[in-house]
FIDREN-651074 format. One record per residue (C-alpha): residue number from 1; residue in one letter; x negated, y, z negated. Coordinates in steps of 0.25 Angstrom, whole numbers, plus 5000, padded with zeros to 4 digits. Layout:
REM FIDREN-651074
[NUM,'A',[X,Y,Z]] ...
This chain:
REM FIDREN-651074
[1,'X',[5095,5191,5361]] [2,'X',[5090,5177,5362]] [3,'X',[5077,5179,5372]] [4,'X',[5063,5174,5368]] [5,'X',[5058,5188,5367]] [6,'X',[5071,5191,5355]] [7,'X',[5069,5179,5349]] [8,'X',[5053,5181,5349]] [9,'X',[5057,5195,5341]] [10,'X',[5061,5187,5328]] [11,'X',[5047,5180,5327]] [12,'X',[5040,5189,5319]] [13,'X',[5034,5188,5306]] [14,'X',[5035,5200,5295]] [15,'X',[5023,5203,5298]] [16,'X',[5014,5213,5287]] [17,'X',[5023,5221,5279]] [18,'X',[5020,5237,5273]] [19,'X',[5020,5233,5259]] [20,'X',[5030,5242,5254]] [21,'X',[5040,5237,5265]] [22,'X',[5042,5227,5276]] [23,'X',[5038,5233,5287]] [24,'X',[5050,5238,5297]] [25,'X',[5041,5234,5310]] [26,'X',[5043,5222,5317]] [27,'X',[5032,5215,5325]] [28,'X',[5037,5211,5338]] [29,'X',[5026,5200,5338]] [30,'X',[5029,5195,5353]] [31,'X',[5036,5187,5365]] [32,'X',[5044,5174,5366]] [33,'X',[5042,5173,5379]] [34,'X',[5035,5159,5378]] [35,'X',[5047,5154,5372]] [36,'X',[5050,5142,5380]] [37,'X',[5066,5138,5376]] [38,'X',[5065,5124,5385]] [39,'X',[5050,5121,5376]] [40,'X',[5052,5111,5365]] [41,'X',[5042,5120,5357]] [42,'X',[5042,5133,5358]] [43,'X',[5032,5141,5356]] [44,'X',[5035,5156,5352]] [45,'X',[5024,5167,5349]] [46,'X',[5029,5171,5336]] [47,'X',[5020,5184,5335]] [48,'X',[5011,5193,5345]] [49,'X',[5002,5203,5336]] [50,'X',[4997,5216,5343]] [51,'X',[4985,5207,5349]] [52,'X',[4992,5199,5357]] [53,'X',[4989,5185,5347]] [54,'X',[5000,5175,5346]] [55,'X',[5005,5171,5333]] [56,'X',[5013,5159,5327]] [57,'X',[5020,5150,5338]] [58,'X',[5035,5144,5336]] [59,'X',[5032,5130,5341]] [60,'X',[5037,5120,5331]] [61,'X',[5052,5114,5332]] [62,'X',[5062,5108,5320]] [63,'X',[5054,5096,5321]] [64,'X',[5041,5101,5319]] [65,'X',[5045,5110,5308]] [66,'X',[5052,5100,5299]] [67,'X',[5041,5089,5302]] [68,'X',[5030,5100,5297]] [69,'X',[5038,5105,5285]] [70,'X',[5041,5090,5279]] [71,'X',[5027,5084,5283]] [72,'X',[5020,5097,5275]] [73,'X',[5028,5093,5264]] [74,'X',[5028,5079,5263]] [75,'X',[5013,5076,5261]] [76,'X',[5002,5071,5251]] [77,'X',[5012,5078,5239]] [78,'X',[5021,5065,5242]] [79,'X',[5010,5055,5249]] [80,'X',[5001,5059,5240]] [81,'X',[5003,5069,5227]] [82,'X',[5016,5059,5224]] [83,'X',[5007,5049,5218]] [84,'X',[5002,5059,5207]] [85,'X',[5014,5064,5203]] [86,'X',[5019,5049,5202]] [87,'X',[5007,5045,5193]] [88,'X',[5010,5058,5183]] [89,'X',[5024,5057,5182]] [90,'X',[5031,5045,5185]] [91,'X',[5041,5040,5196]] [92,'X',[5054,5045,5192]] [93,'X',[5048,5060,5188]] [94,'X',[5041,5059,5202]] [95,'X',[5054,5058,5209]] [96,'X',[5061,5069,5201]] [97,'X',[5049,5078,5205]] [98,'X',[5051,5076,5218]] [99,'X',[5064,5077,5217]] [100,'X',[5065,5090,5210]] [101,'X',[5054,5095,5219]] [102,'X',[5062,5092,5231]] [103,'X',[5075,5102,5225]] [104,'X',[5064,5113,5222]] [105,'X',[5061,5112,5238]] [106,'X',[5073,5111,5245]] [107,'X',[5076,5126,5238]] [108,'X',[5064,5130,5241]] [109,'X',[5068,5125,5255]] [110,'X',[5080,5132,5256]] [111,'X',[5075,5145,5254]] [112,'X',[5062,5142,5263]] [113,'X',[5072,5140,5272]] [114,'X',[5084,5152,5271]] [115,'X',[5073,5162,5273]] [116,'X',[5064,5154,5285]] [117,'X',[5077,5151,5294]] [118,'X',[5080,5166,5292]] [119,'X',[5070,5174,5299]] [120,'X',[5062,5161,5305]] [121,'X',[5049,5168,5308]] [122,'X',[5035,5162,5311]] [123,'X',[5024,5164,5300]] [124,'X',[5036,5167,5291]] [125,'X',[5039,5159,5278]] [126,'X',[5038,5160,5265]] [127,'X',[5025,5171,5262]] [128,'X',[5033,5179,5273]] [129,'X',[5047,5177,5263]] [130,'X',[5039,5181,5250]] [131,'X',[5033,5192,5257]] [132,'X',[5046,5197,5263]] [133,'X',[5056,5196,5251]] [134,'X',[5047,5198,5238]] [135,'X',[5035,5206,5243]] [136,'X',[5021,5208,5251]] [137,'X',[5014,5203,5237]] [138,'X',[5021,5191,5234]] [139,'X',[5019,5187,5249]] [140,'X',[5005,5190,5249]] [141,'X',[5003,5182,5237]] [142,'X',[5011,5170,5240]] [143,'X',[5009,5170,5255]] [144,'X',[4995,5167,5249]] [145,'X',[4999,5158,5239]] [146,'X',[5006,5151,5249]] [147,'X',[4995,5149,5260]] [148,'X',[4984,5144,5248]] [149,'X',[4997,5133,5244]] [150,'X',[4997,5129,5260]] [151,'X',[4983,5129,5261]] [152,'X',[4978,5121,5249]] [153,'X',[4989,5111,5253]] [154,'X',[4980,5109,5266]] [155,'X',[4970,5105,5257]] [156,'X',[4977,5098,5247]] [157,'X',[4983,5087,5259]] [158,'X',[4967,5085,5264]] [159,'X',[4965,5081,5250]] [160,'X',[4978,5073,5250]] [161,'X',[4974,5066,5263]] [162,'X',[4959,5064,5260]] [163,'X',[4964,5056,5247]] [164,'X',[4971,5048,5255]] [165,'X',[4961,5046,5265]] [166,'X',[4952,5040,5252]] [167,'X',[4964,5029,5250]] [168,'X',[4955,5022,5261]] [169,'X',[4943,5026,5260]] [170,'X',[4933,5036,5249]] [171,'X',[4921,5032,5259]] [172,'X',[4922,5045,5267]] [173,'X',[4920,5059,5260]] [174,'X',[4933,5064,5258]] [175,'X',[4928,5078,5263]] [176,'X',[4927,5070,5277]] [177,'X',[4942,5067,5276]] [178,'X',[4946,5082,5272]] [179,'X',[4938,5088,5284]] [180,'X',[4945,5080,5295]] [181,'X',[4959,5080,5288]] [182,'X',[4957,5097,5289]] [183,'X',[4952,5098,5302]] [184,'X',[4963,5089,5306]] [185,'X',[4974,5099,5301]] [186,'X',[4967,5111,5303]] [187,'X',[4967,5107,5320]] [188,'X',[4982,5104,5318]] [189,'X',[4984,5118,5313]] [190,'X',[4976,5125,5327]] [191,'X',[4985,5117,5336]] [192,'X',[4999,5126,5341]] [193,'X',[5010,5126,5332]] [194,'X',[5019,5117,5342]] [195,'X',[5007,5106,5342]] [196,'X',[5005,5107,5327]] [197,'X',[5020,5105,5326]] [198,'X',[5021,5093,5332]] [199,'X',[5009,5086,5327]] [200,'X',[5012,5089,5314]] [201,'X',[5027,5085,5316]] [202,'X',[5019,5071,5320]] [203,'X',[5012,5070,5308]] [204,'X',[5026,5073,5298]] [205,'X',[5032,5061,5307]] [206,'X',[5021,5053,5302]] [207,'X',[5024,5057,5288]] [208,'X',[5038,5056,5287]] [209,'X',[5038,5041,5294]] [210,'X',[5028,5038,5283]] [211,'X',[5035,5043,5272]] [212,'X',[5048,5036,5277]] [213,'X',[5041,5024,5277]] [214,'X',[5035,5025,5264]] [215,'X',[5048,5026,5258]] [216,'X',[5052,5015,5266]] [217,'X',[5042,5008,5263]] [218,'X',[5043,5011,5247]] [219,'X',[5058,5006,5247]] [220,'X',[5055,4994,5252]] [221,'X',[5042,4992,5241]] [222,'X',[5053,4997,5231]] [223,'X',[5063,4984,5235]] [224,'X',[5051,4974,5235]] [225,'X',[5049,4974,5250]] [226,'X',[5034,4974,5249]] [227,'X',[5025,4962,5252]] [228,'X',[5025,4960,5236]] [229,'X',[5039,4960,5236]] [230,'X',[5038,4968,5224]] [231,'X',[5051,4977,5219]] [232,'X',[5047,4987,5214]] [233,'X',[5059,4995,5212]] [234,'X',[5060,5006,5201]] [235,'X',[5048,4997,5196]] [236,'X',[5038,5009,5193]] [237,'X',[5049,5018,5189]] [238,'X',[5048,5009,5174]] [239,'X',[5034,5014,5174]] [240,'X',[5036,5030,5167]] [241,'X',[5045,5035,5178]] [242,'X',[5044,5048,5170]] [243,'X',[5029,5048,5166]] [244,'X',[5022,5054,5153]] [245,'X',[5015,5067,5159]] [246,'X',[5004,5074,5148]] [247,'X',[5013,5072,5136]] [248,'X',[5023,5060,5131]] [249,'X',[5037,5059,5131]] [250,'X',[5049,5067,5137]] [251,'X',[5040,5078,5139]] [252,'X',[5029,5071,5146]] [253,'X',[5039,5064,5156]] [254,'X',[5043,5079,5159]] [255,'X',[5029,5084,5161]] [256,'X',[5028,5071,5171]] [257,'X',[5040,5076,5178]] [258,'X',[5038,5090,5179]] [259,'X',[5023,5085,5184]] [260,'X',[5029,5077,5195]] [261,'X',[5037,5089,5197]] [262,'X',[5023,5098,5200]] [263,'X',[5016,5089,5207]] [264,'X',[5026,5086,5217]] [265,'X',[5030,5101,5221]] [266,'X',[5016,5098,5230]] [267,'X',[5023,5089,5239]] [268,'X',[5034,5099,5241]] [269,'X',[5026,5111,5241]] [270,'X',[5026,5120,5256]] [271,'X',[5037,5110,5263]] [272,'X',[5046,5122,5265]] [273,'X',[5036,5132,5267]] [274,'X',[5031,5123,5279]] [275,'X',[5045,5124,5286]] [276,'X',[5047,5138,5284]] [277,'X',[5034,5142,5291]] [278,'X',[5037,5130,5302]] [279,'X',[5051,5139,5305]] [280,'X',[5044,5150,5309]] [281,'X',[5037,5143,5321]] [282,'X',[5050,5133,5323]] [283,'X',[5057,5134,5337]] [284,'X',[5072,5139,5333]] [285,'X',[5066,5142,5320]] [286,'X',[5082,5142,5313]] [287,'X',[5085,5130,5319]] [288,'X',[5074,5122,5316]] [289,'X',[5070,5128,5302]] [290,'X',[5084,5128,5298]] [291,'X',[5084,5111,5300]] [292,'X',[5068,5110,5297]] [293,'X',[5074,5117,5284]] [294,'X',[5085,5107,5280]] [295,'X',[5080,5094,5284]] [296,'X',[5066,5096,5279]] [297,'X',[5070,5098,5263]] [298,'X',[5079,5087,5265]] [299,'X',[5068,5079,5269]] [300,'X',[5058,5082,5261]] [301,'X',[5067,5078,5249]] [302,'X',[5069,5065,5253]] [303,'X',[5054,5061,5257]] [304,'X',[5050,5068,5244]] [305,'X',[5060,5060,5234]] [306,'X',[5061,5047,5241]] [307,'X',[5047,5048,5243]] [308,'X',[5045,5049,5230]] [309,'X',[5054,5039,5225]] [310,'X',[5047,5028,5233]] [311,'X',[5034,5032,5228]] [312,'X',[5037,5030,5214]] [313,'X',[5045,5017,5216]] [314,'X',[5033,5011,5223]] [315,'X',[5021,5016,5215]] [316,'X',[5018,5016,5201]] [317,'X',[5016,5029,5193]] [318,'X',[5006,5023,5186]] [319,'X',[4997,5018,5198]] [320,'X',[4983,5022,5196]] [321,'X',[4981,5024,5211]] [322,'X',[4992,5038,5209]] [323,'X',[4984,5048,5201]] [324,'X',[4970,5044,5201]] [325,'X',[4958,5054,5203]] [326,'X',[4957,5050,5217]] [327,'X',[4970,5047,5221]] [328,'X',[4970,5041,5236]] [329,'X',[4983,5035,5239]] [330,'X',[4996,5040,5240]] [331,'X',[5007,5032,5230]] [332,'X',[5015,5028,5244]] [333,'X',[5002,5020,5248]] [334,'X',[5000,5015,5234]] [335,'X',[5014,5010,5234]] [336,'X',[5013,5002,5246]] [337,'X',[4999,4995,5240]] [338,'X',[5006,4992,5229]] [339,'X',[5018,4984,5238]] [340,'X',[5006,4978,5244]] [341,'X',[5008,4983,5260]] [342,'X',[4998,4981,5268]] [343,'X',[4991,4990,5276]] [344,'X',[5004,5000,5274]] [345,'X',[4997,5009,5264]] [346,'X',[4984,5013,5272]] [347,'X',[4995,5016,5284]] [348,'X',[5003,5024,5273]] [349,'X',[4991,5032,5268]] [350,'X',[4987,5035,5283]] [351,'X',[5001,5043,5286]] [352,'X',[5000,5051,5272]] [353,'X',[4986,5053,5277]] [354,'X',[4992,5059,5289]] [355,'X',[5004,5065,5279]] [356,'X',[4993,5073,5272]] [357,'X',[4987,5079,5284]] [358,'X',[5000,5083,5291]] [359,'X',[5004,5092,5278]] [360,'X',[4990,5097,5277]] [361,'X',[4992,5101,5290]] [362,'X',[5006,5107,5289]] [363,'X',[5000,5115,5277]] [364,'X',[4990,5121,5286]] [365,'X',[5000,5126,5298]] [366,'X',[5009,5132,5286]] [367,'X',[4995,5140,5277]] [368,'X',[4991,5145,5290]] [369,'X',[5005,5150,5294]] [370,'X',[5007,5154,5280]] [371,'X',[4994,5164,5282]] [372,'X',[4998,5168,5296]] [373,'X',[5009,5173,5289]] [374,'X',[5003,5181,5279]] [375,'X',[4993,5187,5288]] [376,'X',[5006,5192,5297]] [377,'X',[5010,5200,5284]] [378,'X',[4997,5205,5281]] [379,'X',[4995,5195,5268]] [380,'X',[4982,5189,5275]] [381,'X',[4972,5192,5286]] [382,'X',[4977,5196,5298]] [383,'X',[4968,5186,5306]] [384,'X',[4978,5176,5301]] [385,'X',[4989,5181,5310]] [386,'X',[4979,5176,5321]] [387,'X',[4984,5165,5331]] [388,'X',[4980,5159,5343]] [389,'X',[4988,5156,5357]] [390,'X',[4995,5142,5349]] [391,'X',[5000,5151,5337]] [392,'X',[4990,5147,5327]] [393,'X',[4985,5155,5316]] [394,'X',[4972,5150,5317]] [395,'X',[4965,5158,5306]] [396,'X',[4977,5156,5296]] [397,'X',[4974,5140,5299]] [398,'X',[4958,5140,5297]] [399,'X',[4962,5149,5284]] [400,'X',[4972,5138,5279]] [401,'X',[4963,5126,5282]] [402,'X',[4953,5133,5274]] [403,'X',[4960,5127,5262]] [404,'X',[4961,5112,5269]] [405,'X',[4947,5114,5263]] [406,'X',[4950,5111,5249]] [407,'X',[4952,5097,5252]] [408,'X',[4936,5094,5250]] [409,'X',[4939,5097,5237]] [410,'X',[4940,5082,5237]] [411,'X',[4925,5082,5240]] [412,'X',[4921,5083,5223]] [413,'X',[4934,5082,5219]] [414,'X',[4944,5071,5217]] [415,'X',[4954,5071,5227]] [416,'X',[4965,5071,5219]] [417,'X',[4960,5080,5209]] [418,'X',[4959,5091,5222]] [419,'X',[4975,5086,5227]] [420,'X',[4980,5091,5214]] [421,'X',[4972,5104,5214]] [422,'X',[4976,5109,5228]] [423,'X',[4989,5102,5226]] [424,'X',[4994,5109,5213]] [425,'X',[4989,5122,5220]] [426,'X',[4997,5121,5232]] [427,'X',[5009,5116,5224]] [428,'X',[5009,5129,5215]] [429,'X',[5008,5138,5227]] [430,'X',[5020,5132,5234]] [431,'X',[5027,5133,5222]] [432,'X',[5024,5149,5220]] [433,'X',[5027,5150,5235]] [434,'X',[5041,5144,5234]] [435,'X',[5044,5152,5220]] [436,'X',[5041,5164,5228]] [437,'X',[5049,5160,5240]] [438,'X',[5059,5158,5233]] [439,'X',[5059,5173,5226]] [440,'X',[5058,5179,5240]] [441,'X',[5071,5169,5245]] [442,'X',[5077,5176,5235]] [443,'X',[5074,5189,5239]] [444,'X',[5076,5184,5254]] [445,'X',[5090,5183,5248]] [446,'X',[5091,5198,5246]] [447,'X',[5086,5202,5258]] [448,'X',[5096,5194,5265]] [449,'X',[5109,5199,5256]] [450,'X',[5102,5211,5257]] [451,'X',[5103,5214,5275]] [452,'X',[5116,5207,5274]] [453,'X',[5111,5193,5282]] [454,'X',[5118,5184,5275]] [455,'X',[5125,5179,5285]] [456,'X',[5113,5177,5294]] [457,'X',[5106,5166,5288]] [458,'X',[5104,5154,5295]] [459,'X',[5103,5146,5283]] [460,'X',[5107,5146,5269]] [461,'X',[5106,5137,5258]] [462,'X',[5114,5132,5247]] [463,'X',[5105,5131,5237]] [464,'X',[5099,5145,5237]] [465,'X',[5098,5154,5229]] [466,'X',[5098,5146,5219]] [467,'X',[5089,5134,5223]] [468,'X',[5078,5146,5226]] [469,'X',[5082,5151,5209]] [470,'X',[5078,5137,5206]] [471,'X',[5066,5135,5213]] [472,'X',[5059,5148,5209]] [473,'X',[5062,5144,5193]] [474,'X',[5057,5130,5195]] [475,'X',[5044,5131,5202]] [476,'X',[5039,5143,5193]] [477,'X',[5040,5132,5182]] [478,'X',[5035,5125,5190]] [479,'X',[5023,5133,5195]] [480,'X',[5020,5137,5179]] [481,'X',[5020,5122,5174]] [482,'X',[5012,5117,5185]] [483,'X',[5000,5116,5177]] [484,'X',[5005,5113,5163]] [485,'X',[4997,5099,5165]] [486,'X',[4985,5106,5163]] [487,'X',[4987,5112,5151]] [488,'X',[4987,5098,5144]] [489,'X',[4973,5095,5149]] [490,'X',[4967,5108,5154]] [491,'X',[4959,5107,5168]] [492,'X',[4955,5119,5174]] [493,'X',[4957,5114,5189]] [494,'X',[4969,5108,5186]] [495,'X',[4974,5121,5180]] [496,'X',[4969,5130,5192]] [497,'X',[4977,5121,5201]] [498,'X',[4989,5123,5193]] [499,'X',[4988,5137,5191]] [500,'X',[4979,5144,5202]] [501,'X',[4990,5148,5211]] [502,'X',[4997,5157,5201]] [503,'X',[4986,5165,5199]] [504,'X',[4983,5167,5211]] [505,'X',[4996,5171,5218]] [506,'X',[4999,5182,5206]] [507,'X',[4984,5187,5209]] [508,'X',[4988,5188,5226]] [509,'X',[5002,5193,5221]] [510,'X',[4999,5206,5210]] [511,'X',[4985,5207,5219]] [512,'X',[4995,5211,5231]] [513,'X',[5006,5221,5224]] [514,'X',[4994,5227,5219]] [515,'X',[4988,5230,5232]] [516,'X',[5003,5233,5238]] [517,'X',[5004,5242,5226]] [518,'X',[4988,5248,5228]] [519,'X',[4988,5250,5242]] [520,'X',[5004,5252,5247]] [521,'X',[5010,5258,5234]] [522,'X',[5020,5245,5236]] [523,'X',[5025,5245,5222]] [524,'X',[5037,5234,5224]] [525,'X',[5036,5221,5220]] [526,'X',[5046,5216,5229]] [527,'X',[5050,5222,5242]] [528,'X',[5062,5228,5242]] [529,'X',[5073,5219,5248]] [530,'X',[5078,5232,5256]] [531,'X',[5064,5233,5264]] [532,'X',[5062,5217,5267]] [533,'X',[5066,5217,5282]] [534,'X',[5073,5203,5287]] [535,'X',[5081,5207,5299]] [536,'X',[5071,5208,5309]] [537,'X',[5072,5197,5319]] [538,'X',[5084,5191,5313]] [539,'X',[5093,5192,5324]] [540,'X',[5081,5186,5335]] [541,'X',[5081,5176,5326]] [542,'X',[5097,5174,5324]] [543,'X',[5098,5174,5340]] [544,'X',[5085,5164,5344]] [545,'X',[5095,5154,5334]] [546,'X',[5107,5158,5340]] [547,'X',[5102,5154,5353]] [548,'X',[5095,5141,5349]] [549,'X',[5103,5129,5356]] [550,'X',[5101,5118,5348]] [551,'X',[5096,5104,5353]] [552,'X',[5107,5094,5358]] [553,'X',[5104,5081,5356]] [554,'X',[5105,5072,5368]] [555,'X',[5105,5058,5360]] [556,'X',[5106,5052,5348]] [557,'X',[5091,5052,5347]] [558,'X',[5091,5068,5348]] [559,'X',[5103,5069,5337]] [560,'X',[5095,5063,5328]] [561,'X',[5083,5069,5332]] [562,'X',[5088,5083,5330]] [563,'X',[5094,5079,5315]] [564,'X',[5082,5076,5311]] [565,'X',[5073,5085,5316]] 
C-alpha cells in the first residue's frame, strides 16, 4: 500500500471532464519510481500523458511552500499601495481596514484549505474546486478570471518596483527598468520547481527580516529613539484619524473607511491561492500543507496589522509625498526620512525593491500553474499542458509573462495612475474568485456528507461554514461598491478599472453554458452532487500520510526549526 508506484497513483489531476458528467475514467498518469525517500527534495512526475512528456514535478518542502505563500502576499500592497490608503483615509480607518481584511482572509483560508489538504493533488486548486463542485462553466469562467487576476498582478509589481526604482533616480526611461525586472522573473520561472523553490524562499527571507525591522525600527521612531529624539507617539493619529472621503461628516468618515477597506483587499488578494497550488507539488503534501496552512494566516495577520500600525504612527496622512501623481517611496521609507536616519532609507527601498520582484515572480509560477490547470481540463489549449524534463509548463509561463507587459504602461502614463488601474483589476478578480470558491466550498460540503467521509478529513475548521457565509455576503458588497468613487466625478478609465472584470466573467460564464447547452445538450446549471467523483486516489493518499515518519529533531536548534517552519 505504501510503495512509490501506489502512492504515485493519487497524483492525478481531474483532468477534461464529459460535460454532462465527470468523467468515470481515471488517468494513470505515470511512475514514482524516481522517488528518492533519503533526498531532501524529492522530486515526483506528477503526470505521464500518452507521449511520453513529464508534467508538474513535486519538489518544494514545508519551507518553501510557506515562504512562497507569505512572500506572494506580502508585497508593494503594504510596501507600497499602504501609503495611498493612508493619504485617503486616515490612520485609524487604515488600521481597521487591515484589520477587517485580515478576518475576511483567514475564512477564506480555512476553506482554501479543508478542500486542498483533502485530495492534495498537483495542478489542483481553486479553478479545479469551481469546476468540480458548481460546474464546467463556472470553471471555465473563473479559471480565466483567475489566471487574468494573477497575470495583471505580474504587471502591476513591475510597476510597483519601477516606481520605487524612480525614488533614486527619473534619469533612466522607466521602460528600461521594466525590461530587466521582467526577464529577471520570467528566467526564475524556467528554472526546476525545487530551484525555484529555494531561491524564491531566499528572496521571502529577505522580505520578512525587512519588515521585522521596519517594525522595529518604527517602535523605536514611535518612543523618540530617532537621531531627533523626537516622540512622536500617537502624534499623527490627532491629524483626521478618520478622514473626510468625497462628502463631510459621519458619512464621509464612512466612505473613508470603507475606501480603506477596498483598497487594501490588493495586499491580501491570491495569498491563499498561492498555498493551495504550492500543496500540490509539496513533499508530504498533508504534512506540510496542513502547517503551511495554519501558520501562514496567523502570520500574515500580524505583519499586515502591525505593519500597518507602525506606518501610520510614523507617517503623516497628510504627507504630500503618499498620494501624489508620481508617487515613488514607500511611507516605511518616508517615515525613516522623517526621523532623519541616514542612509537607512535607500537600504529600506533596495529590499522592498527586491519585495516587489519576489511577488511578481510568485504571481508568475501561480498564473502559469493556474493555466496548466485549465488546459488539463480542457478549459484552454492543450499546448499548455506541455512541459519539459524539470517540470515546467513552459508555454503557460511565456503566456503569463505576456501580461508582465502592461508594466510599460508607465511609459505615457503616470506611474501611479497605471498601479491603480491594474491594481483595482486584480483586486476585483481575487474577490470574484474567492466569492466563487466559497460557493463550491459549500457545495464541497455536500459531496462529502453526501459519500459518507466525514470521518476522513484531515482537517477541519471551527469557523466553517459559517465564516465561508460571511465571506460570500461581504465581498459581493464589496465587489458592487468598488467603484462608487467614480460616480462623484465620473472618469471613464477609472470606471473600466472598477467595473471591467464583471462583464467580462458573466460574458465567459453564459458564453460557456450556451455552448454546453448548443453542442452537449448539457442543460444543468450545476452538476449534480451524485455525479461529482471524489473518491478516486483517496486512500493512496490516506496511506503516503500514514506512512510519513515525521522529523525528530536532534537539538534545540532543530525543535525550534521545525515549529517554525
Amino acid at each position: 500500500m505504501g510503495s512509490p508506484n501506489k502512492v504515485a497513483e493519487y497524483i492525478t489531476s481531474i483532468t477534461s471532464k464529459d460535460s454532462k458528467r465527470l468523467s468515470s475514467e481515471e488517468k494513470r498518469i505515470g511512475s514514482a519510481d524516481n522517488l528518492d525517500d533519503n533526498d531532501d527534495v524529492a522530486s515526483v512526475s506528477s503526470s505521464i500523458d500518452p507521449t511520453g512528456v513529464t508534467k508538474l514535478h513535486r519538489g518544494l518542502k514545508s519551507r518553501h511552500m510557506q515562504l512562497i505563500a507569505l512572500g506572494g502576499s506580502i508585497g508593494t500592497g503594504l510596501f507600497l499601495g499602504s501609503g495611498m490608503i493612508l493619504a485617503t483615509s486616515g490612520p485609524a480607518s487604515f488600521l481597521i481596514a487591515f484589520i477587517a481584511l485580515s478576518f475576511v482572509v483567514y475564512f477564506v483560508m480555512e476553506y482554501f484549505a479543508e478542500m486542498a489538504l483533502f485530495l492534495p493533488v498537483p495542478g489542483n486548486g481553486p479553478i479545479a474546486y469551481v469546476n468540480d463542485f458548481l460546474s464546467p462553466s463556472f470553471g471555465f469562467a473563473i479559471g480565466w478570471n483567475y489566471w487574468y487576476a494573477f497575470s495583471i498582478l505580474i504587471g502591476a509589481e513591475v510597476t510597483a518596483a519601477a516606481m520605487l526604482i524612480e525614488y533614486w533616480t527619473t534619469k533612466v526611461n522607466v521602460g528600461v527598468w521594466i525590461t530587466i525586472l521582467l526577464l529577471l522573473i520570467i528566467a526564475l520561472n524556467c528554472v526546476s520547481v525545487k530551484v525555484y523553490g529555494e531561491m524564491e524562499a531566499n528572496f521571502v527571507l529577505i522580505k520578512v527580516f525587512v519588515l521585522l525591522i521596519l517594525i522595529i525600527v518604527g517602535i523605536v521612531i514611535f518612543f523618540g529613539g530617532g537621531p531627533t529624539h523626537d516622540r512622536l507617539g500617537f502624534r499623527y493619529w490627532k491629524i483626521d484619524p478618520f478622514k473626510e472621503h468625497l462628502v463631510g461628516g459621519s458619512t464621509g468618515r464612512f466612505l473613508g473607511f470603507w475606501t480603506g477597506v477596498i483598497k487594501s483587499g490588493f495586499s491580501f488578494i491570491t495569498g491563499p491561492e498561492l498555498i493551495t497550488t504550492a500543496i500540490g507539488e509539496a513533499k508530504n503534501p498533508r504534512h506540510t500543507g496542513k502547517k503551511a496552512a495554519k501558520r501562514f494566516i496567523y502570520r500574515l495577520i500580524f505583519f499586515y496589522v502591525v505593519g500597518s500600525l507602525v506606518i501610520g504612527v510614523i507617517v503623516a496622512s497628510n504627507d504630500t509625498r503618499l498620494g501624489g501623481s508620481d508617487v515613488s517611496a514607500s511611507p516605511f521609507v518616508i517615515g525613516i526620512q522623517n526621523a532623519g536616519i541616514p542612509v537607512l532609507n535607500h537600504i529600506i527601498n533596495a529590499a522592498i525593491l527586491t519585495s516587489a520582484t519576489s511577488a511578481g515572480n510568485s504571481f508568475l509560477y501561480s498564473s502559469s500553474r493556474m493555466l496548466f490547470s485549465m488546459a488539463e481540463r480542457g478549459k484552454a489549449p492543450k499546448i499548455f499542458t506541455t512541459t519539459n524534463r524539470a517540470g515546467i509548463p513552459y508555454y503557460a509561463v511565456a503566456a503569463s509573462s505576456a501580461f508582465g507587459f502592461l508594466g510599460y504602461l508607465n511609459v505615457s502614463k503616470g506611474s501611479a495612475v497605471v498601479f491603480t488601474w491594474l491594481s483595482n483589476l486584480s483586486t476585483i478578480s481575487g474577490f470574484i474568485g474567492w466569492v466563487t470558491v466559497g460557493y463550491a466550498y459549500l457545495r464541497w460540503r455536500k459531496v462529502i456528507a453526501y459519500n459518507g467521509l466525514n470521518e476522513r478529513l484531515p482537517y477541519r475548521s471551527r469557523v466553517l461554514p459559517f465564516g465561508t457565509y460571511f465571506v460570500i455576503i461581504f465581498l459581493s458588497i464589496l465587489i458592487l461598491t468598488n467603484g462608487y468613487a467614480v460616480f462623484f466625478d465620473f472618469n471613464a478609465g477609472d470606471f473600466l478599472a472598477a467595473y471591467i472584470t464583471l462583464p467580462i466573467v458573466a460574458l465567459l460564464y453564459f458564453g460557456h453554458v450556451l455552448y454546453e447547452r448548443i453542442y452537449h445538450g448539457n442543460t444543468n446549471w450545476l452538476t449534480p452532487i451524485e455525479q461529482i467523483e471524489i473518491t478516486a486516489h483517496l486512500d493512496a493518499i490516506e496511506q503516503e500520510d500514514a506512512d510519513y515518519e515525521k522529523p525528530v529533531p536532534k537539538n534545540v536548534f532543530q525543535r525550534v526549526w521545525f515549529w517554525i517552519m
